[in-house]
N, CA, C and O of each residue as an XYZ file, in Angstrom:
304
protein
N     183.392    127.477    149.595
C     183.334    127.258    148.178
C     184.326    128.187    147.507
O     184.373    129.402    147.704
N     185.279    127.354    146.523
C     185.903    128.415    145.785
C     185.525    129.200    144.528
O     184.650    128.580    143.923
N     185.933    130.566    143.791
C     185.531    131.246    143.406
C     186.528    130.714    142.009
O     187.752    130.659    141.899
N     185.295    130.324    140.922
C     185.131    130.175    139.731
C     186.802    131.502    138.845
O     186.834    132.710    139.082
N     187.493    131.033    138.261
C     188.240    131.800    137.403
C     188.377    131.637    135.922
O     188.595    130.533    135.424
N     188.251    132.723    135.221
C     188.393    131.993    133.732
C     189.615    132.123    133.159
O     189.983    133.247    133.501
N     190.662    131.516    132.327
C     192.041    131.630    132.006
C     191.492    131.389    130.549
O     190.691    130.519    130.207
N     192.139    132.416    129.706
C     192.022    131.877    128.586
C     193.954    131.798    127.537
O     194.950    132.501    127.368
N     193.342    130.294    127.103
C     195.094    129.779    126.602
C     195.113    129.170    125.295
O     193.941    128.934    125.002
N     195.764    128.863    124.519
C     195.676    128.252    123.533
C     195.445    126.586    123.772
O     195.076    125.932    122.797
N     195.638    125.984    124.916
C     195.894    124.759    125.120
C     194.347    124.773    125.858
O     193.648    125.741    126.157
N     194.052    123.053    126.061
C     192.978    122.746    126.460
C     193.035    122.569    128.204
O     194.214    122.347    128.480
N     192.431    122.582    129.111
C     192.846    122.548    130.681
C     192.266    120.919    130.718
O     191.170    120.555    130.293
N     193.219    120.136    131.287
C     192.882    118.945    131.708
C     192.389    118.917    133.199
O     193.011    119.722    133.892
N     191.536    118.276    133.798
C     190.935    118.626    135.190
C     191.555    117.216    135.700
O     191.746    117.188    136.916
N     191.943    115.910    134.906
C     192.366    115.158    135.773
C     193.770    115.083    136.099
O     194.561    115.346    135.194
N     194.263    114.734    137.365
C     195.607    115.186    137.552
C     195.836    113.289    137.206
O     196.291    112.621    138.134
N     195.578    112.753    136.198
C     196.071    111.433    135.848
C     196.611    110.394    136.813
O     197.442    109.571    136.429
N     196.104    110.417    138.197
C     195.919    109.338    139.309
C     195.302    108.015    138.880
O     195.076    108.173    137.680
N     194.905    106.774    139.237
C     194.949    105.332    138.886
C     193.469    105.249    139.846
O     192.728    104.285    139.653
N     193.187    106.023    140.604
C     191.946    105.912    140.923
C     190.784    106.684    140.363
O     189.651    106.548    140.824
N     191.157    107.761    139.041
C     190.167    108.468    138.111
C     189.525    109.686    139.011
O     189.414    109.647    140.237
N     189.243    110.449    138.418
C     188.820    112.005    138.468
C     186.870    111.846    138.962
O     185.983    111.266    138.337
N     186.772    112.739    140.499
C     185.521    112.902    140.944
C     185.231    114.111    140.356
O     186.095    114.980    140.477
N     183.916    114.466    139.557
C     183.312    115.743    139.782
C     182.417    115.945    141.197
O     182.088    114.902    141.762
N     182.183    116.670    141.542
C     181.482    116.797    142.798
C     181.188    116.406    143.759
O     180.794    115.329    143.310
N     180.951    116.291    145.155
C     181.227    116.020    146.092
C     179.850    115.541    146.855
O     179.820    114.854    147.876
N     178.949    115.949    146.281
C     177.713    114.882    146.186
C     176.643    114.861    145.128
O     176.733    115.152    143.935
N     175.386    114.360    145.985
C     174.663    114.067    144.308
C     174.162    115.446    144.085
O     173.868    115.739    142.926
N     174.058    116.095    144.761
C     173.631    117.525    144.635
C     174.330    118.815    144.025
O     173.873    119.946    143.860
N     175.691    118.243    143.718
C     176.495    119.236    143.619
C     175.953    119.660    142.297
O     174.992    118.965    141.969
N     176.346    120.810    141.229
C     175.451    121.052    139.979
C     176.630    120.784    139.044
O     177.561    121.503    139.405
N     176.859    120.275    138.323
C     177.795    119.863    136.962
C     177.166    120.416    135.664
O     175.964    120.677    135.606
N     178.038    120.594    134.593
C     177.525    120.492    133.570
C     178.500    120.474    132.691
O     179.638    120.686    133.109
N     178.307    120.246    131.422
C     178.868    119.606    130.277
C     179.143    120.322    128.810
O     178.157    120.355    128.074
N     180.262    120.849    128.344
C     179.951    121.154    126.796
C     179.054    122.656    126.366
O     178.317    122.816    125.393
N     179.405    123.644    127.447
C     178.408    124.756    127.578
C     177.453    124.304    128.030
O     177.223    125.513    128.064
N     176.564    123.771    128.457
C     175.340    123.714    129.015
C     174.399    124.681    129.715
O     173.789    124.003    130.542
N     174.075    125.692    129.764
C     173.312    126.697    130.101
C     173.106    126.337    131.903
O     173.764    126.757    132.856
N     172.306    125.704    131.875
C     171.904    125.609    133.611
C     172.702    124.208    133.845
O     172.325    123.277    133.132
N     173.652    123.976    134.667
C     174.198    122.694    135.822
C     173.008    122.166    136.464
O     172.083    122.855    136.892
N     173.113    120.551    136.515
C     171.973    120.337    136.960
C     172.733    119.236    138.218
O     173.920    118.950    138.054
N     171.912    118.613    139.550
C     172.693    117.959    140.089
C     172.393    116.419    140.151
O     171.302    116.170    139.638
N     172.957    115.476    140.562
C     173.032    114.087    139.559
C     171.385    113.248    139.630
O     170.684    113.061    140.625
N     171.097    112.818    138.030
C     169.802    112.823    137.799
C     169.712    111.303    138.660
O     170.629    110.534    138.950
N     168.410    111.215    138.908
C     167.867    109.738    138.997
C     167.706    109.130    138.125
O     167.891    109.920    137.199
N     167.379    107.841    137.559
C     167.403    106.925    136.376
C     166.630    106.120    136.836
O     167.178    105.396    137.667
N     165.325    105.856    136.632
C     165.129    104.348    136.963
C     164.248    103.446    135.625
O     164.577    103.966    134.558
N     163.451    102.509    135.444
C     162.844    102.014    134.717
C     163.516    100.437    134.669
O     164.693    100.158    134.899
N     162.264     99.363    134.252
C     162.747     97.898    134.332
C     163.525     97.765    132.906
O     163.235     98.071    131.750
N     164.379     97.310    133.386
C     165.712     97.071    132.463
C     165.023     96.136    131.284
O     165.453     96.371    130.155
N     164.193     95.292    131.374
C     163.220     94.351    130.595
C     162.379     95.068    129.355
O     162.006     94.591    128.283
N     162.211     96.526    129.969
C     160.723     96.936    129.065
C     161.387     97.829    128.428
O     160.913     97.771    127.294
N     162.361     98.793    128.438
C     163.211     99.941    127.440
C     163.029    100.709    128.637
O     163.997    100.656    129.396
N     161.997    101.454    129.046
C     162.409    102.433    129.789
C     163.307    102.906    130.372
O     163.510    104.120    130.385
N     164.253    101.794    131.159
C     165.848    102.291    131.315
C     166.248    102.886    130.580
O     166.679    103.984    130.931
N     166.327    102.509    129.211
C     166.902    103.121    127.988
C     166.853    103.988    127.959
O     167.782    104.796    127.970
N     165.090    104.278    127.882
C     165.214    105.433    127.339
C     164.969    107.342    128.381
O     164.695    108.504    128.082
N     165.373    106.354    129.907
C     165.583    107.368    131.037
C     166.434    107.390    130.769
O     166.570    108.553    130.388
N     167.845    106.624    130.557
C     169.466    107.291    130.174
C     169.253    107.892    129.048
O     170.283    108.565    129.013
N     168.678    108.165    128.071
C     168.910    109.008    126.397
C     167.911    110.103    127.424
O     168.659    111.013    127.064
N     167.368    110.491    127.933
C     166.798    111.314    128.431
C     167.442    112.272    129.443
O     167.293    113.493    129.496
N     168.180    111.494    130.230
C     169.115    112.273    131.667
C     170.570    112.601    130.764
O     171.047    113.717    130.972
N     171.381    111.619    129.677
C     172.297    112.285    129.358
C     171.993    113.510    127.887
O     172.900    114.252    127.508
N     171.269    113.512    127.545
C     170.430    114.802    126.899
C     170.096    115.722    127.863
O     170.493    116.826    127.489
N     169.266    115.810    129.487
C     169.770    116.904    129.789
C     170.663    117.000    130.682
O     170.327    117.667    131.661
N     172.229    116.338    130.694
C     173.419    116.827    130.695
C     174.040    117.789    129.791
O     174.657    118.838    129.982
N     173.704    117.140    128.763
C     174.139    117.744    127.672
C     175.292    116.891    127.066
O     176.161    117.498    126.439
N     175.383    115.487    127.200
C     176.527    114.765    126.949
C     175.755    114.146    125.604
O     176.570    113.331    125.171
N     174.930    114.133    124.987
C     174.535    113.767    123.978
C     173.509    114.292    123.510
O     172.801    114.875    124.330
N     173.140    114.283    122.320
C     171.948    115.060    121.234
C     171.187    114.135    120.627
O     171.865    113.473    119.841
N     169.732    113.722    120.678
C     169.152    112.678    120.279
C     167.557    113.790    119.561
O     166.940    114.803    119.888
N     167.544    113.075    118.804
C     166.336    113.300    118.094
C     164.818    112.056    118.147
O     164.873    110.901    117.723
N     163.918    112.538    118.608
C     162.945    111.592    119.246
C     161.872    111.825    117.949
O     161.659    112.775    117.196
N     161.252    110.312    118.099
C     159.860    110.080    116.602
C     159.205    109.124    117.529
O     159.482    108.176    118.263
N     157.896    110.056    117.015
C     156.778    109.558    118.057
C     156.238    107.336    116.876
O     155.389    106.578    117.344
């Protein structure tokens, strides 16, 4: 495993080297990612629920909330 470095620049660091087959994060489902500061990396969620009843739905507004790739506000 390589050892994490921080560079700090005025410019933003692009991680994809712009290839036609698109940019992998991690190398399996386990690996820990995270997003946008995110405090704890988590490694890739499960999703399930019948696509018919919402629950899919609302397991994705749930798993990308804790990515941290989106902010949702819930009413009972």
């Amino acid at each position: 495993m390589g050892i994490a470095t921080t560079t700090k620049t005025a410019a933003a660091r692009q991680l994809s080297d712009q290839n036609s087959q698109g940019t992998i994060l991690g190398a399996s489902a386990t690996d820990l990612i995270g997003f946008y500061g995110v405090a704890t990396p988590v490694a890739q969620p499960a999703v399930s629920g019948s696509i018919s009843s919402g629950a899919l739905a609302s397991s994705l507004v749930a798993q990308l909330v804790t990515l941290g790739l989106i902010t949702a506000s819930y009413s009972a």
